[in-house]
N, C-alpha and C positions, 0 to 999 in steps of 0.2 A: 378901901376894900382890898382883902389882900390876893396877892397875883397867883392863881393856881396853873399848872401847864399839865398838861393829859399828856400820857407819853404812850403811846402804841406799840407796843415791841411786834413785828412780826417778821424777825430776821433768820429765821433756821428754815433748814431745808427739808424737812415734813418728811424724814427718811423711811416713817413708820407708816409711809399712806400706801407705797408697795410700787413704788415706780419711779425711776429717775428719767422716763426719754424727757424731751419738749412736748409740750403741751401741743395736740393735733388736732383730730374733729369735736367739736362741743355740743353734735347736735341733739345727743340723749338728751328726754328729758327727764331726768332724775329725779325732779319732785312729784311725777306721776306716778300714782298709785300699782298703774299699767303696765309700767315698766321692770320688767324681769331683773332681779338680784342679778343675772348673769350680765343685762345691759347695764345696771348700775354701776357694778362694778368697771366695763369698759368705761364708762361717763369718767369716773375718778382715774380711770388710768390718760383718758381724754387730755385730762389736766395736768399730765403729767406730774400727776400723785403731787400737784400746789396747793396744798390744803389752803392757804391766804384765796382762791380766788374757787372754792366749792360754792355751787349756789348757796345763797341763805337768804329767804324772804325774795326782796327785789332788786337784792344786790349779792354780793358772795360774803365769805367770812369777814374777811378783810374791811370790806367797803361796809360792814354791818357795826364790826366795832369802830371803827369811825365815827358813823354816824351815832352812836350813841354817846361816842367822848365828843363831838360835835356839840348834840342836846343837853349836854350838862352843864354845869355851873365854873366853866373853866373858863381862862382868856384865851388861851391859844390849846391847838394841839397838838403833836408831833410824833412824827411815823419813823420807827429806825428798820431799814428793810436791808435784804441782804443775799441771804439766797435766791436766785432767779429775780433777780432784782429788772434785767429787762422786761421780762415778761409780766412782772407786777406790778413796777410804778404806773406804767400807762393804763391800767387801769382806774388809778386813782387821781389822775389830772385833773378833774373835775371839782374835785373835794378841797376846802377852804384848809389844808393843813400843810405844814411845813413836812417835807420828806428828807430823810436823809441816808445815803447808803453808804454802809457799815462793812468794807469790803472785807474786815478780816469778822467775822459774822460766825465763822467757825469755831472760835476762840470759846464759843458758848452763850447761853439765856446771859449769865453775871455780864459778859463783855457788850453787848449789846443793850443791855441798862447804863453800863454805866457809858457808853456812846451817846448815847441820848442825854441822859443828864450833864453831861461834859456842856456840848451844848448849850443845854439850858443855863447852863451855870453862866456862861461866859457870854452867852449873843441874846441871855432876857433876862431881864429883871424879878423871875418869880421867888416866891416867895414859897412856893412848895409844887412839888411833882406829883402825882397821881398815875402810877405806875398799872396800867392794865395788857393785856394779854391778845393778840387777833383769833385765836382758839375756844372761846370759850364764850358765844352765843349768847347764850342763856344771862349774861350779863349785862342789864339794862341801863338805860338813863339814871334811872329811879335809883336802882341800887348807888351808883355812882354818887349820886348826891345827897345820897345818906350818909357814904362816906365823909362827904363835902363839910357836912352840916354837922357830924360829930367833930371834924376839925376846927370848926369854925370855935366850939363849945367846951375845945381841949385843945387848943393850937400849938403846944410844944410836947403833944405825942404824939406819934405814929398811929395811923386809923389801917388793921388790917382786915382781912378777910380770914377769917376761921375754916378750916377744913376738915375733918373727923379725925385726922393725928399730926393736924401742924399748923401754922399759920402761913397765911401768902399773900400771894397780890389776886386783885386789885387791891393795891396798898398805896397811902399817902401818907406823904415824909415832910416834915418840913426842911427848912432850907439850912438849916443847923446839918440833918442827912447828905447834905448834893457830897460833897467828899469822900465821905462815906462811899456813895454810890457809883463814882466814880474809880474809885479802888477796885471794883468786882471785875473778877476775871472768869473765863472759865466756865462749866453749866452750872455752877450754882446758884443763879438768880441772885433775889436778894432776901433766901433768908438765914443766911449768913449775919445780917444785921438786922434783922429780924429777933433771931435766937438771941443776939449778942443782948440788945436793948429789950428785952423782955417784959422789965419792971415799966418801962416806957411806950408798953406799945398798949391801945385800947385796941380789942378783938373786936369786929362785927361779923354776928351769923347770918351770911349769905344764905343758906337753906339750899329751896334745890338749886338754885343760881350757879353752883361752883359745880360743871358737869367740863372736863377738858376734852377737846375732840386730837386725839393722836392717830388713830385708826381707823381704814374704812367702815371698821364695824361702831365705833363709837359714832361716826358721822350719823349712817343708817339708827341707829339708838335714839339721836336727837335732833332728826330732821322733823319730826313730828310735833315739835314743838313749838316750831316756829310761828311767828307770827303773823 
């Protein structure tokens, strides 16, 4: 069977949430109906604008996409964090995944992939990455291992995620990619190799699935959705 690894990127410092202090009182409750736009917004500055750790469900962003690269069709998982990396990891001690902090984090989304797959490359035996996002919710198990399953069916393409004028991640690569990915610098993530291998890549349409949360105002958009 071959070895797939979930990689969790949530190493940037959320600069668009509108707050750099430290994270201080948490006691809003934000998913209350009741609770006033003017206290919502204190709740997010609460968090010192940490988008990785805004409620979601019964857990926060962070500890959400986790758990769904958790319930998928993967061996292991792995978390590359970075920004306020104190006050994040200990959140997620509890969770069955490898963590790892990526102290030059600033460097960009690209540098932070390819931190993680360095990694992978060298300390596991996988056979392919599956590169997902802590921002973007609405990204399921299910979806995940549709991914899985279109690789499984095309194993020396790229399985991406389509978006209304581009292609991205959730994306999985196979292990032909890990060098590749490892070369990324900088915020261009990876569609850099994405655009490059084009004739290589099979697109899957996520639908509403691909919603990113950058902004207070995006959080409040698709807090409603949860489940």
């Amino acid at each position: 069977m071959k070895k797939i690894a979930a990689l969790v990127v949530a190493a940037g410092s959320s600069s668009r949430m509108g707050s750099k202090q430290e994270p201080q009182d948490r006691s809003v409750n934000y998913k209350s109906e009741s609770t006033s736009l003017q206290d919502k917004s204190k709740a997010i500055k609460s968090y010192g604008g940490i988008k990785q750790l805004l409620p979601w469900g019964s857990t926060n962003l962070l500890g959400h996409a986790i758990d769904q690269a958790l319930a998928a069709n993967v061996e292991e998982v792995v978390v590359v964090l970075g920004a306020r990396y104190a006050f994040i990891e200990p959140t997620i001690r509890d969770k069955n995944v490898k963590v790892l902090h990526h102290e030059s984090w600033e460097n960009g989304l690209g540098s932070s992939i390819a931190y993680g797959v360095n990694f992978i490359y060298r300390e596991r035996e996988s056979n392919a990455v599956l590169i997902t996002l802590a921002d973007q919710p609405l990204i399921d198990t299910a979806y995940l291992n549709s991914l899985i399953s279109h690789e499984i069916e095309n194993p020396k393409q790229i399985i991406a995620t389509k978006y209304p004028n581009k292609i991205g991640v959730p994306a999985l690569f196979p292990k032909k990619y890990f060098k590749d990915l490892i070369k990324l610098d900088k915020d261009y993530g990876a569609k850099h190799i994405l655009n490059n291998a084009e004739e290589n890549v099979l697109v899957i349409d996520a639908k509403e699935r691909i919603a990113d949360i950058d902004t207070p105002e995006d959080y409040e958009k698709l807090k409603g959705c949860q489940k």
